[in-house]
Backbone as CSV, one residue per row, in Angstrom:
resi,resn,N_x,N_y,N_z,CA_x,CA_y,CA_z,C_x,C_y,C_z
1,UNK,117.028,32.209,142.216,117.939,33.011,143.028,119.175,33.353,142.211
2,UNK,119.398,34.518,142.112,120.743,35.138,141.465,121.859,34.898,141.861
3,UNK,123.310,35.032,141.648,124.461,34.680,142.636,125.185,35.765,142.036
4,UNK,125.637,35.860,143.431,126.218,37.491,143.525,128.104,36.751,143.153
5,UNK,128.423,37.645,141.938,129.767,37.578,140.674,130.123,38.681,140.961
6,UNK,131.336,38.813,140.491,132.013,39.840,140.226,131.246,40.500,138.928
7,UNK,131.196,41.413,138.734,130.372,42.413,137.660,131.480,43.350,136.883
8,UNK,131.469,43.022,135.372,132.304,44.207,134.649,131.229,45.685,134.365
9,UNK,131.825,46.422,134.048,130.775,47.734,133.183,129.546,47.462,133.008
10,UNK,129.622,46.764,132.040,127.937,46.716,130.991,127.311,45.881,131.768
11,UNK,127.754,45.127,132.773,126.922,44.349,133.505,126.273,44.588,134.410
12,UNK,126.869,45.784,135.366,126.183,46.660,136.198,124.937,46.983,135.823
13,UNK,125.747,48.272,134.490,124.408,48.654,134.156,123.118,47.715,133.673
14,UNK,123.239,46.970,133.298,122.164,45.835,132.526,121.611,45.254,133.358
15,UNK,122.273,45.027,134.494,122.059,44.505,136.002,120.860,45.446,136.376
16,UNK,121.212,46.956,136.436,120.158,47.638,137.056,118.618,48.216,136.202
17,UNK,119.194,48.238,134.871,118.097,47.850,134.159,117.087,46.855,134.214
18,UNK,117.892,45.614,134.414,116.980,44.759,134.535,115.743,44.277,135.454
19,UNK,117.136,44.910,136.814,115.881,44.566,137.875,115.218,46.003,137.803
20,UNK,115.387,46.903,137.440,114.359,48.042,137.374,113.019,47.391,136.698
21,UNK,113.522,47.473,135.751,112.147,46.607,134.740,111.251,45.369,135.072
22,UNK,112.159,44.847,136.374,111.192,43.538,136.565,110.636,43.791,137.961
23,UNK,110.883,44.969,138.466,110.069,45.668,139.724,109.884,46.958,139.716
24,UNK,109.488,47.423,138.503,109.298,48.857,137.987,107.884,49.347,138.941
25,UNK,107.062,48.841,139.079,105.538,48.610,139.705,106.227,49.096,140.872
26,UNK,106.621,48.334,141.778,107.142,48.618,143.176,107.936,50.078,143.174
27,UNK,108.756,50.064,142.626,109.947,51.067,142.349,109.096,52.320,142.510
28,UNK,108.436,52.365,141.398,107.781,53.357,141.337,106.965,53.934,142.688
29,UNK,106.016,52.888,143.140,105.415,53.203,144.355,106.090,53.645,145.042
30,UNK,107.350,52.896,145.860,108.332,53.810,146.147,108.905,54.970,146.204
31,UNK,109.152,55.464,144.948,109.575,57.143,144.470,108.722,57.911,144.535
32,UNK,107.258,57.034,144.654,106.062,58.107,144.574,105.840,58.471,146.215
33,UNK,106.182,57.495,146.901,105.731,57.763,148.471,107.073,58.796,148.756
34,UNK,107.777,58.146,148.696,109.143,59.119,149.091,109.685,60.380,148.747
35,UNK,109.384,60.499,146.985,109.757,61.889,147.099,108.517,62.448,145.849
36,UNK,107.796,62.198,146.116,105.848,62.931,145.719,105.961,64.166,146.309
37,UNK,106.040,64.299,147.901,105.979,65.865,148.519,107.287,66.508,147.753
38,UNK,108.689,66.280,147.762,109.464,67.000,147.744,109.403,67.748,146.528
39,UNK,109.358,66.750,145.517,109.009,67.263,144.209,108.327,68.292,143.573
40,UNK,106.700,68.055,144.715,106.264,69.338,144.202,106.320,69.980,144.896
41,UNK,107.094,70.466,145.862,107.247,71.554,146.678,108.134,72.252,145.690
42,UNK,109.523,71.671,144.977,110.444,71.960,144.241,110.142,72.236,142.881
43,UNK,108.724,71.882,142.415,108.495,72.023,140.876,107.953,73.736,141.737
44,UNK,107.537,73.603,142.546,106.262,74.620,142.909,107.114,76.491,142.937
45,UNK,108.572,76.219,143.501,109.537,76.370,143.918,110.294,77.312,142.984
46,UNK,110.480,76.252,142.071,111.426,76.608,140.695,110.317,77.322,139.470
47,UNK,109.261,76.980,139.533,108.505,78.277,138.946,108.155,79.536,138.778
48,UNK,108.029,79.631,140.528,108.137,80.957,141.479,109.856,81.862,141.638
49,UNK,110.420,81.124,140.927,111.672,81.286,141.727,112.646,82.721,140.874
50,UNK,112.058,83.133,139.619,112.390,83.628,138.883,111.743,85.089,139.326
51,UNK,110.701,85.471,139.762,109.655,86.553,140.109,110.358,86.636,141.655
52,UNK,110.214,85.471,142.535,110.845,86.132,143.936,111.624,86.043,144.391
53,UNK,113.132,85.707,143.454,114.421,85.951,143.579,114.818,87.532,143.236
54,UNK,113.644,87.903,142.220,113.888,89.489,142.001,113.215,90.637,143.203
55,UNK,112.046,90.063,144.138,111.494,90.980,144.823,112.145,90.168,146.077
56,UNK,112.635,89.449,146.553,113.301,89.282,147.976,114.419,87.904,147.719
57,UNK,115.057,88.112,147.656,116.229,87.043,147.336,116.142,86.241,148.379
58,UNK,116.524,86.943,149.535,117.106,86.168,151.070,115.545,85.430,151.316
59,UNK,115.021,85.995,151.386,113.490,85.121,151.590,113.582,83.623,150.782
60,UNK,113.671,83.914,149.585,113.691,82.450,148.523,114.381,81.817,149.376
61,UNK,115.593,82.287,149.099,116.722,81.320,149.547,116.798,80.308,150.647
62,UNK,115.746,81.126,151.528,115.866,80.743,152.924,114.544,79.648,152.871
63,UNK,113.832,79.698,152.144,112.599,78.902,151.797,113.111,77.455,151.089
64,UNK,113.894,78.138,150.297,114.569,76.863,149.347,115.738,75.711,150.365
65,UNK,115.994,76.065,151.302,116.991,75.375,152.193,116.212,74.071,152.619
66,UNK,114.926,74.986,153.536,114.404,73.321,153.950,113.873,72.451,152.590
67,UNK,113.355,73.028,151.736,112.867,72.058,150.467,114.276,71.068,150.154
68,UNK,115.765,71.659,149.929,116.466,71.063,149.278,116.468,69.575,150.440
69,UNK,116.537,69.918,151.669,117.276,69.127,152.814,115.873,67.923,152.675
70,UNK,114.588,68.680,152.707,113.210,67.224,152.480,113.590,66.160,151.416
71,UNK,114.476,66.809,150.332,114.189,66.580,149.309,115.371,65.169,148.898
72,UNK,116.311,65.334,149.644,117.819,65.084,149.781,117.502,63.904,151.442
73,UNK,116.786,64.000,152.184,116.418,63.099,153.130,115.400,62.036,152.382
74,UNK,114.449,62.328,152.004,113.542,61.608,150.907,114.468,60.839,149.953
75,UNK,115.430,61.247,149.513,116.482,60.332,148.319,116.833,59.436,148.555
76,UNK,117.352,59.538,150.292,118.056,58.565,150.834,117.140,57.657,151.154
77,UNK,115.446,57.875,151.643,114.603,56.926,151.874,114.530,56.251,150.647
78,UNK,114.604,56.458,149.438,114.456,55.746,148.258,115.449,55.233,148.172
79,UNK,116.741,55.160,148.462,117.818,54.710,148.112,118.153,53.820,149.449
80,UNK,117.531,53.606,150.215,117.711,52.530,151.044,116.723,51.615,150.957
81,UNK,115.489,52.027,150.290,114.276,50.662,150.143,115.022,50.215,148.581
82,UNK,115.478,50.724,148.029,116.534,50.531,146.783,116.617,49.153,146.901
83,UNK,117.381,49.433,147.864,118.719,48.166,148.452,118.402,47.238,148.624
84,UNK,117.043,47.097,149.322,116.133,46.104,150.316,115.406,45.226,149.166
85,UNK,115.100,46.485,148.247,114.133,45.293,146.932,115.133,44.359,146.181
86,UNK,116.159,45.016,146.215,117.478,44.537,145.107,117.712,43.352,145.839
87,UNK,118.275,43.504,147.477,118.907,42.030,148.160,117.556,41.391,147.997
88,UNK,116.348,41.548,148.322,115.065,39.964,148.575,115.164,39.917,146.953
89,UNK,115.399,40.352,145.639,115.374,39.641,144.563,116.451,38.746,144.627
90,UNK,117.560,39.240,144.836,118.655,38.446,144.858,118.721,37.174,146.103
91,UNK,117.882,37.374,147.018,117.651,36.003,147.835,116.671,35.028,147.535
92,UNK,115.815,35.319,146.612,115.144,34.649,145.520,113.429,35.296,146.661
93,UNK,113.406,36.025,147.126,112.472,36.352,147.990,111.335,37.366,147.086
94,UNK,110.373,37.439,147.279,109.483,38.523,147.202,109.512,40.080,147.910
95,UNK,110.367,40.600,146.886,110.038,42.355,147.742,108.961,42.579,148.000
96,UNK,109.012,43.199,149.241,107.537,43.912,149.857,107.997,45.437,149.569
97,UNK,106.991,46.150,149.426,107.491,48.048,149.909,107.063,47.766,151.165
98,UNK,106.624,47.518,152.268,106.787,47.417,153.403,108.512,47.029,154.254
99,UNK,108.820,45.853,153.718,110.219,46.070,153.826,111.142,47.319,153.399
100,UNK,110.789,47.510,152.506,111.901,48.390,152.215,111.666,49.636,152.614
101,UNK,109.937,49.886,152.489,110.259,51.440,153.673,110.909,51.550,155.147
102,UNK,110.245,49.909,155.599,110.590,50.226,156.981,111.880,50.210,157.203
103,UNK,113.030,49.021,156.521,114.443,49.155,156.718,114.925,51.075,155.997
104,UNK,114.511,51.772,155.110,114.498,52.946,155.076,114.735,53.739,156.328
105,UNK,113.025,53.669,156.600,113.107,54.814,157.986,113.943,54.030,159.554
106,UNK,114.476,52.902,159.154,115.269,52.620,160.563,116.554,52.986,160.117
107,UNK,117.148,53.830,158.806,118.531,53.785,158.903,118.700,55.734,158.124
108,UNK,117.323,55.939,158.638,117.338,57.485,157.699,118.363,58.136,158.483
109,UNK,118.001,58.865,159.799,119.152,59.266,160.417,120.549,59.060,159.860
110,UNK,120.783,57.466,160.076,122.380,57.531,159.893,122.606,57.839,158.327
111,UNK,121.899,57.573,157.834,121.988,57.927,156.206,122.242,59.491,156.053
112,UNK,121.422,60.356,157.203,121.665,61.480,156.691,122.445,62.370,157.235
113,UNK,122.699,61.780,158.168,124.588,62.377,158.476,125.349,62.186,157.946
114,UNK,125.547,60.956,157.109,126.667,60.349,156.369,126.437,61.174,155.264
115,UNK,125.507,61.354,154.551,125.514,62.192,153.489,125.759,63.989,153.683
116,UNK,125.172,64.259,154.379,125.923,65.709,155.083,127.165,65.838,155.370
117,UNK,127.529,64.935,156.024,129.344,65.018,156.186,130.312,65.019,154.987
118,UNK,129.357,63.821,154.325,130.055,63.889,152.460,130.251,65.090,151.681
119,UNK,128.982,65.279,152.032,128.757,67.178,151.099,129.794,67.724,151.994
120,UNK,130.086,67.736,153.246,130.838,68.907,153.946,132.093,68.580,153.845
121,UNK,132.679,67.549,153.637,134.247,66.911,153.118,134.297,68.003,151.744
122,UNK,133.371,67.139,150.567,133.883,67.410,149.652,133.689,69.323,149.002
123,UNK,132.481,69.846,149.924,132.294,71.483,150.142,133.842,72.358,150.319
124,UNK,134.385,71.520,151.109,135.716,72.378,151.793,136.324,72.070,150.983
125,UNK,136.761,71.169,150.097,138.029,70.618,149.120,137.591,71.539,148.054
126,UNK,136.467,71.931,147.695,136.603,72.920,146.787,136.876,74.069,147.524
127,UNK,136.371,74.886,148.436,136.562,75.841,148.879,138.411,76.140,148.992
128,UNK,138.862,75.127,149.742,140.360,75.358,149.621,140.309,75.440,148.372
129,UNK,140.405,74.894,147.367,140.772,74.911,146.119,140.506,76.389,145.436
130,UNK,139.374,76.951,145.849,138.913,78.128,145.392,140.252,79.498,146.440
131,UNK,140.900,78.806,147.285,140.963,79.891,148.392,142.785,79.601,147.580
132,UNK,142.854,78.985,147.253,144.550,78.456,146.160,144.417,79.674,145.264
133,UNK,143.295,79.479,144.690,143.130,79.492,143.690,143.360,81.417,143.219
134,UNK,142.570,81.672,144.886,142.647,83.345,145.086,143.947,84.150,145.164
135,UNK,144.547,83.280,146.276,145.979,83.436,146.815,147.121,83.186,145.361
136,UNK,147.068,82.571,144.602,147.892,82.336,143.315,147.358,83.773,142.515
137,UNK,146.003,83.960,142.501,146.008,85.036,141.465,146.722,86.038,142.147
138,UNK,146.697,86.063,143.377,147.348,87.739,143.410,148.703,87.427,143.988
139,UNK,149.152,86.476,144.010,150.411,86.730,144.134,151.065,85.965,142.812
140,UNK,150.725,85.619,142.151,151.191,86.108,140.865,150.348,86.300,139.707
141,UNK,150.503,87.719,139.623,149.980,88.395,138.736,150.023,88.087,137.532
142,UNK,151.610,87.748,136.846,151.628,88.044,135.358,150.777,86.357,135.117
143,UNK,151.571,85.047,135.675,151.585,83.975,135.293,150.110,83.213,136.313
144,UNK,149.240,84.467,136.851,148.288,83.805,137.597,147.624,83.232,136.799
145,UNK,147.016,83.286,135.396,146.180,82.609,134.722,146.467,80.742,135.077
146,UNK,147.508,80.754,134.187,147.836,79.434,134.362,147.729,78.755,135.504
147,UNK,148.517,79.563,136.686,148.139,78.848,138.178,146.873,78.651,138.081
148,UNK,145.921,79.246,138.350,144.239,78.792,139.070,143.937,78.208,137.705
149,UNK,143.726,77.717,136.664,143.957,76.702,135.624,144.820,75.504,136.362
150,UNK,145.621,75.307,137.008,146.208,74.277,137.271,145.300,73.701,138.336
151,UNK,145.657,75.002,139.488,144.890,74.574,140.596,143.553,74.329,140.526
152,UNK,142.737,74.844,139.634,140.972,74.654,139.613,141.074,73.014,139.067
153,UNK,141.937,72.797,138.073,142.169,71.659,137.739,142.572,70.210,138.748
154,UNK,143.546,70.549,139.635,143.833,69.597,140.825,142.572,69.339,141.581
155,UNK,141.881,70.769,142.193,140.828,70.677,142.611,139.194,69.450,142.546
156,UNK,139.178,70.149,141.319,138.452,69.410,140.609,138.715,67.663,140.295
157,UNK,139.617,67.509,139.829,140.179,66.119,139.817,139.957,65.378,141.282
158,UNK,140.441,65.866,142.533,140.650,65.508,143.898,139.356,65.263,144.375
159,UNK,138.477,66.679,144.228,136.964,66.461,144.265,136.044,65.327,143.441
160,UNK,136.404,64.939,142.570,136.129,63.910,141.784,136.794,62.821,142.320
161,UNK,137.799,62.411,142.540,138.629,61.607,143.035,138.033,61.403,144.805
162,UNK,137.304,61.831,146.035,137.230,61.656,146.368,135.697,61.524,147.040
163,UNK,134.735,62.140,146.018,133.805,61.279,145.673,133.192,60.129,145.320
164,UNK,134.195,59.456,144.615,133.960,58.243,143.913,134.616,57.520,145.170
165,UNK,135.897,57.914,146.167,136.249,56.948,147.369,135.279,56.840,148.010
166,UNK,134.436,58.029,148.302,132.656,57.336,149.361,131.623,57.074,148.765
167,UNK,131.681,57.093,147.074,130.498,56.398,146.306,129.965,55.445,147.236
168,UNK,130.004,54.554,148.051,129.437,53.299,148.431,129.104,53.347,150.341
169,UNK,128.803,54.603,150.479,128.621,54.872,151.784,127.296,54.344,152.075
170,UNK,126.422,54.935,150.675,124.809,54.753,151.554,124.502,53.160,151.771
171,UNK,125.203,51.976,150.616,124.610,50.548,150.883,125.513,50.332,152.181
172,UNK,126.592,50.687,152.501,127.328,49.996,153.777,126.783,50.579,154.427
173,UNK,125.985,51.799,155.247,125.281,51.970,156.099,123.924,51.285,156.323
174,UNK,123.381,51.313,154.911,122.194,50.180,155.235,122.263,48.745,155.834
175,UNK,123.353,47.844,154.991,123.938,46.499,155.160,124.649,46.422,156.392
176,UNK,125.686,47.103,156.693,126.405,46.563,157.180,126.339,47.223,158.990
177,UNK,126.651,46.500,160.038,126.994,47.111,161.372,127.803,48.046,161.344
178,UNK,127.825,49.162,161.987,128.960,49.964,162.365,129.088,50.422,163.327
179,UNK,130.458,50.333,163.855,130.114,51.387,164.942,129.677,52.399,165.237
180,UNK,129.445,53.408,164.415,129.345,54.510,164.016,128.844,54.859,162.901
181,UNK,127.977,55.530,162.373,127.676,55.941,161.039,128.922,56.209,160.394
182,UNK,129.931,57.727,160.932,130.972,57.773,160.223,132.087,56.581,159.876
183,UNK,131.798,55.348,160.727,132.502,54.365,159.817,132.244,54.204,158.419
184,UNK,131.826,54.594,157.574,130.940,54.237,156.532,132.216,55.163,155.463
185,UNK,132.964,56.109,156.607,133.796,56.480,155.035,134.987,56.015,154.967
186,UNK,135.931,55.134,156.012,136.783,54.416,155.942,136.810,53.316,154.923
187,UNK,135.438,52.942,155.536,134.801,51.529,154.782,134.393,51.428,153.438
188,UNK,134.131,52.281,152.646,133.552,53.105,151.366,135.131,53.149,150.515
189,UNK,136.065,54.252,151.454,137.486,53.958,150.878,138.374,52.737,150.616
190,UNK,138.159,52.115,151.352,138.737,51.134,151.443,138.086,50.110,150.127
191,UNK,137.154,49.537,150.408,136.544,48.991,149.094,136.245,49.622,148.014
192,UNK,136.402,50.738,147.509,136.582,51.222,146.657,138.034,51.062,145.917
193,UNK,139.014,50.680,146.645,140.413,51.184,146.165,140.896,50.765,144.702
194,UNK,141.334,50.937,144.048,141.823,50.749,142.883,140.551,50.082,141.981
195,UNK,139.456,50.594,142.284,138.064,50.718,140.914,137.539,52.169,141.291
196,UNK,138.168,52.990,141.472,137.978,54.669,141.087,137.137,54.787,139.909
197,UNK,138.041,54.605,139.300,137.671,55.295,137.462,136.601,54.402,137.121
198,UNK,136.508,52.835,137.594,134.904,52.730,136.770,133.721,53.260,137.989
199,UNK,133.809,53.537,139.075,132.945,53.982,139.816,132.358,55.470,138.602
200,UNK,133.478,56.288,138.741,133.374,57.713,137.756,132.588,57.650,137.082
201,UNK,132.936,56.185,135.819,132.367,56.073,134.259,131.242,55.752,134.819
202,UNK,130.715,54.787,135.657,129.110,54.533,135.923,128.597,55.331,136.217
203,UNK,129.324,56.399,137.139,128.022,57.361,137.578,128.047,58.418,136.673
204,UNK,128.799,58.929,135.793,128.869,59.378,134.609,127.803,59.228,133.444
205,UNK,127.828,57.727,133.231,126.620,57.287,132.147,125.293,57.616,133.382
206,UNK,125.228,56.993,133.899,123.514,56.830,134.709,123.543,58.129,135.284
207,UNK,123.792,58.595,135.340,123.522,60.563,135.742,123.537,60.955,133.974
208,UNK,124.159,61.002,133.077,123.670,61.759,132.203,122.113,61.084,131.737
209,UNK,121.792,59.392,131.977,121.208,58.403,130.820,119.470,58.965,132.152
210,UNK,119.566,58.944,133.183,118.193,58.860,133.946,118.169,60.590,134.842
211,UNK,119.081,61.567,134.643,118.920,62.844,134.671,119.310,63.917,134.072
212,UNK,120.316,64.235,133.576,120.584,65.558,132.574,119.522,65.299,131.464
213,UNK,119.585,63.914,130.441,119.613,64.173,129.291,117.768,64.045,129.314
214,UNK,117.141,63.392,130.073,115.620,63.258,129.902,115.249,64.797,130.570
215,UNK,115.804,65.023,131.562,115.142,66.421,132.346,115.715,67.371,130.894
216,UNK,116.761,67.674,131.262,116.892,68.666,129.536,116.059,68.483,128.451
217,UNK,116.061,67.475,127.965,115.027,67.405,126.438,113.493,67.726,127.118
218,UNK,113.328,67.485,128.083,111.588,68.267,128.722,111.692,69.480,129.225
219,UNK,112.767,70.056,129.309,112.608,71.661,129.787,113.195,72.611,127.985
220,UNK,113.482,71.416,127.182,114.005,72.086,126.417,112.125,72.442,125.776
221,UNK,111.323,71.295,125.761,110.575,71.064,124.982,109.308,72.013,125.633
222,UNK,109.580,71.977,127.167,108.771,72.952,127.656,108.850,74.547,127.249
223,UNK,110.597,75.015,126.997,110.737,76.294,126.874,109.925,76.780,125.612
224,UNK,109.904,75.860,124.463,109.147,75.693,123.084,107.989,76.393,123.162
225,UNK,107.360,75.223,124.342,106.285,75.607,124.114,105.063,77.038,125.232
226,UNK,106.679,77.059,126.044,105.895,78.174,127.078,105.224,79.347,126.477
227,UNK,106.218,79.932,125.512,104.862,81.365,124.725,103.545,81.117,124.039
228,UNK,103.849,79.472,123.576,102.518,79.549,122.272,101.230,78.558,123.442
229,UNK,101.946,78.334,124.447,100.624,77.304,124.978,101.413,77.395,126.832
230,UNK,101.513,78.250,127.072,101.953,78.061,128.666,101.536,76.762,129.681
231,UNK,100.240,76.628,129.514,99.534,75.332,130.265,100.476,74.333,129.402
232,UNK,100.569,73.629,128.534,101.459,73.255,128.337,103.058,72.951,128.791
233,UNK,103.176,73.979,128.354,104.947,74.297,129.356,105.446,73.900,130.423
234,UNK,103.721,74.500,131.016,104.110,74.384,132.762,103.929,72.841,132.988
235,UNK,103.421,72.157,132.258,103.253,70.936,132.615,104.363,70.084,132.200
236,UNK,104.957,70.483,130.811,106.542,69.722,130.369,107.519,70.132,131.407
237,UNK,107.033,71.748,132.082,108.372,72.111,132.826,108.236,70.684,134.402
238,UNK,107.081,70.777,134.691,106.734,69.604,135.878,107.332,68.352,135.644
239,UNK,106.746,68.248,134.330,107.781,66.435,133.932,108.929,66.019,134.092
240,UNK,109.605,67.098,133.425,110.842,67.634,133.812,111.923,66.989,135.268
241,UNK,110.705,67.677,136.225,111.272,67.230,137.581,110.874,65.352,138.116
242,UNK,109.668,65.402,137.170,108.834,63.876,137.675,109.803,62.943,137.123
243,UNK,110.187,63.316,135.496,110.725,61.826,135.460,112.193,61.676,135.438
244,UNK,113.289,62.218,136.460,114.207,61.748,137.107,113.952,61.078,138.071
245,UNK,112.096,61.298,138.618,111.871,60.634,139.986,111.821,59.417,139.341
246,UNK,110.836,58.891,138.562,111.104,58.224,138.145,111.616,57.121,137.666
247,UNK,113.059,57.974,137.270,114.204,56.923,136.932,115.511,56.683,137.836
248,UNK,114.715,57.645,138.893,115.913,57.269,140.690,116.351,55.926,140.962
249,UNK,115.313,55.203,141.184,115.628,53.832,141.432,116.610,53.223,140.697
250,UNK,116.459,53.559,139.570,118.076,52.816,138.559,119.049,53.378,139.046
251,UNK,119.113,54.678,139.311,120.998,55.482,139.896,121.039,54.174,141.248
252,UNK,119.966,54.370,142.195,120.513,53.503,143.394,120.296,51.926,142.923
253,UNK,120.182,51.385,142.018,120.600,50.435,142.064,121.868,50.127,141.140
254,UNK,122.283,50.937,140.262,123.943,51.051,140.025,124.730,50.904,141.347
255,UNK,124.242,52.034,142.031,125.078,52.239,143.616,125.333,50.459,144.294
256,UNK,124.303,49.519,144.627,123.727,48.741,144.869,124.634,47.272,144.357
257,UNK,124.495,47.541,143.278,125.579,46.439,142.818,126.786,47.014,142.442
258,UNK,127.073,48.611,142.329,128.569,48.416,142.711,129.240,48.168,144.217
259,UNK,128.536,48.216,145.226,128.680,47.428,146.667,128.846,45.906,146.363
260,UNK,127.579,45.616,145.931,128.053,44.168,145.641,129.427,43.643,144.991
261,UNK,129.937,44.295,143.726,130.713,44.138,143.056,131.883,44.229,143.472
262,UNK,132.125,44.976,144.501,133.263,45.286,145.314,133.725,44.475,146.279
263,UNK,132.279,44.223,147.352,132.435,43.256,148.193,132.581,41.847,147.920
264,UNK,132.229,41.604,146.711,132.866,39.903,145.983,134.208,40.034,145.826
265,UNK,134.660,40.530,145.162,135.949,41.168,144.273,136.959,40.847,145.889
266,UNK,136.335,41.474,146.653,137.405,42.039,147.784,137.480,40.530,149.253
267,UNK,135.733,40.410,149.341,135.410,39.782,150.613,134.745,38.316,150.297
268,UNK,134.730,38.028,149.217,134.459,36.809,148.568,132.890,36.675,148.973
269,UNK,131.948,37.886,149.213,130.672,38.431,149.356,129.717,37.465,149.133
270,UNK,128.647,36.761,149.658,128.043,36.016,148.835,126.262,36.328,150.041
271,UNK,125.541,35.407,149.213,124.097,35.382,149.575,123.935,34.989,151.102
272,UNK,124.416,34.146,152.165,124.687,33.784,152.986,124.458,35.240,153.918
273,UNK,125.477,36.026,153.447,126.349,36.763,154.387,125.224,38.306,154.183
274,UNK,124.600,37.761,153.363,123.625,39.317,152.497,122.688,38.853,153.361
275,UNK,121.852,37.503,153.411,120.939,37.244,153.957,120.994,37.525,155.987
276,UNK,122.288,37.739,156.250,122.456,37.529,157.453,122.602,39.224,158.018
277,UNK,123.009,40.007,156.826,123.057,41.529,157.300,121.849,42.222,157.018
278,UNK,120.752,41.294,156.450,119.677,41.823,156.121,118.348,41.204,157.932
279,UNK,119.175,40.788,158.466,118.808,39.933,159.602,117.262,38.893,159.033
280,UNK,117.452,38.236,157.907,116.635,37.113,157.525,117.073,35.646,158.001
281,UNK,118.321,35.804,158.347,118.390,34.227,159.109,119.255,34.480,160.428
């Protein structure tokens, strides 16, 4: 049985490496049940998307809405059986994927309001920012450059800045009681407070390390090879999308123990209290 510490940087990450690697088998099954449909609806999607964005735009678009929302509900099912494999390792227990789907689909709902509301917080903070940003250019003309440079800049920072305050929404909705789903962003702020910036740097590394940089080097490698061998292509361009699925389970378990990490730090967090919000004793 593990004991839940306070965690610096490299420990997180090594943390989620590790248990990736020592329930990679499961994990996987996981990502494959959960987001298998979305994926290829979205590989299927983004192929097509180049030919019938030019003969009916509004059609795509309108096609592409429900894919994104399957696709983005499915995340959260992975990112709540996440949670479930992570706490029974850490209670010295045997993960089931039965556990962890089923605590999944009993908290999808609230998961996916909480995440909609997130997008719609942080949607409008740019939009104001963009609507500053309009209002500065034309009312001042000579020195507008600099303004919307400042302001795209505040923007951006704030939007960043208040992302990283609800980084930790989806494990406190899984774990914890609430009254309310939207408790989850008080609660998110609050334990977050003054570890901002390493929230940033983690999700910084594990978003470039398990999606930009593997999906890029396979669409780079696909573009290569799309003229001289298309079957080819189309299949690097597919990988492409497969192996961020893939390597999902590591982003939510960064997420996972930075909850943990917080809630020690803050609530003196321990196995007891994990085992008791997981309703095992």
């Amino acid at each position: 049985m593990a004991d839940l510490r306070p965690l610096d940087f490299g420990e997180i990450l090594d943390g989620s490496l590790v248990i990736y690697r020592r329930h990679f088998g499961l994990f996987l099954k996981l990502a494959v049940i959960a987001l298998a449909a979305p994926v290829v609806l979205t590989v299927y999607f983004m192929l097509r998307l180049q030919t019938d964005l030019q003969q009916n735009p509004v059609r795509t678009l309108l096609v592409l809405v429900p894919v994104v929302l399957l696709y983005y509900v499915a995340s959260m099912l992975l990112t709540a059986g996440t949670i479930r494999i992570i706490s029974d390792s850490y209670l010295g227990r045997t993960p089931r994927l039965q556990d962890a789907l089923s605590l999944g689909v009993s908290k999808i709902w609230s998961l996916t309001v909480v995440g909609l509301g997130k997008f719609v917080v942080l949607l409008l903070i740019v939009f104001g920012a963009a609507m500053l940003a309009g209002l500065g250019a034309a009312m001042f003309k000579g020195a507008g450059a600099l303004l919307i440079i400042a302001i795209v800049g505040v923007g951006l920072w704030f939007t960043i800045y208040v992302a990283c305050g609800y980084a930790v929404t989806t494990p406190i909705v899984v774990l914890e009681e609430l009254g309310s789903a939207f408790d989850a962003f008080g609660r998110s702020w609050e334990l977050s407070r003054g570890s901002k910036l390493k929230i940033l740097g983690l999700a910084t590394v594990v978003f470039l390390l398990c999606n930009i940089i593997p999906s890029q080097v396979m669409q780079a490698v696909a573009g290569a090879f799309m003229t001289r061998s298309p079957a080819v292509g189309i299949g690097l361009t597919a990988g492409s999308f497969v192996l961020p699925l893939i390597l999902a389970p590591v982003v939510a378990s960064v997420i996972t123990l930075i909850y943990y990490d917080l809630r020690v730090r803050r609530e003196a967090f321990d196995l007891q209290i994990l085992s008791q919000q997981l309703g095992i004793i």
